[in-house]
C-alpha positions in Angstrom: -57.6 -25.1 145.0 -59.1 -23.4 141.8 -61.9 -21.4 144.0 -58.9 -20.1 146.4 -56.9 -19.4 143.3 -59.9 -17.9 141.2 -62.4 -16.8 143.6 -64.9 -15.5 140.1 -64.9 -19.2 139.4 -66.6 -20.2 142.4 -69.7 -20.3 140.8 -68.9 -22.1 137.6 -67.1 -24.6 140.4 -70.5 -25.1 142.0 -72.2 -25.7 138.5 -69.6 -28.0 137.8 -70.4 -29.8 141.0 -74.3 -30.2 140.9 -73.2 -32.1 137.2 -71.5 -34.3 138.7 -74.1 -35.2 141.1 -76.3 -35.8 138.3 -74.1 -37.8 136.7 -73.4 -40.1 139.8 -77.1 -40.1 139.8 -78.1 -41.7 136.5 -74.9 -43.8 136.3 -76.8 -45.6 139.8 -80.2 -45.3 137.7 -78.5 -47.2 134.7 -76.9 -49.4 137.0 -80.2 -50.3 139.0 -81.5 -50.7 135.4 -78.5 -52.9 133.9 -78.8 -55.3 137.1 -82.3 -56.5 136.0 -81.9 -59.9 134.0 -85.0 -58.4 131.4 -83.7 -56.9 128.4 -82.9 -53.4 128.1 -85.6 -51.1 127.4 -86.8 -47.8 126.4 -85.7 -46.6 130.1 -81.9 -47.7 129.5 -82.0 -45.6 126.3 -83.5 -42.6 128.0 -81.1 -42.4 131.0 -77.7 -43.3 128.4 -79.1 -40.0 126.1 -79.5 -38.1 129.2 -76.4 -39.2 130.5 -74.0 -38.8 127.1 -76.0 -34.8 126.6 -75.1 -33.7 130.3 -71.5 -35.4 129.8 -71.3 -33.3 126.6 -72.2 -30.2 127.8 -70.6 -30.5 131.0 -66.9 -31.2 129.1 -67.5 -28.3 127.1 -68.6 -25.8 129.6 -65.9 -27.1 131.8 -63.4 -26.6 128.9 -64.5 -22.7 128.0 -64.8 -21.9 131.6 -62.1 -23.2 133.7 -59.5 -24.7 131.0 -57.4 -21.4 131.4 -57.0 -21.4 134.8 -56.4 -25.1 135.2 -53.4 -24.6 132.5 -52.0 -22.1 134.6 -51.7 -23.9 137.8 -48.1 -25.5 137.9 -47.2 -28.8 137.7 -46.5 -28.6 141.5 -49.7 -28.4 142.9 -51.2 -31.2 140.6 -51.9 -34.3 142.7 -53.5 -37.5 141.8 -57.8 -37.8 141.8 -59.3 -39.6 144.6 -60.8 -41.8 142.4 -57.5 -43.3 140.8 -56.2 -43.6 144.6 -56.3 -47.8 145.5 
């Protein structure tokens, strides 16, 4: 909805996107790593830094790039994220 409303945005969308391929990425890493009965490791801390820096700069890239244009849609066109659907 926010690239056919905002067309310039289409590339911060597609940014946006690839992070969150990332992020599905090492949260299956930590999981793989988590699921091993050893204690964590060095690897664990690696891949929760990794994750928590890309998480923080996604948020705030998200925030200065696309905040405006999210605020602007109405309240209308809002519907509920796939991933809080039962």
């Amino acid at each position: 909805m926010l690239a056919a409303e905002f067309p310039d945005l289409r590339p911060v969308l597609e940014e946006l996107r690839r992070d969150h391929v990332q992020v599905a990425a090492l949260m299956r890493s930590l999981e793989t790593l988590l699921s091993d009965d050893s204690p964590p490791d060095r690897d664990v801390r690696t891949e929760l830094d990794t994750l928590s820096a890309l998480l923080e700069s996604h948020f705030t890239y998200e925030e200065k790039r696309i905040a405006t244009a999210l605020d602007s849609l109405p309240p209308s066109t809002w519907t509920t994220p796939t991933f809080l659907n039962p």
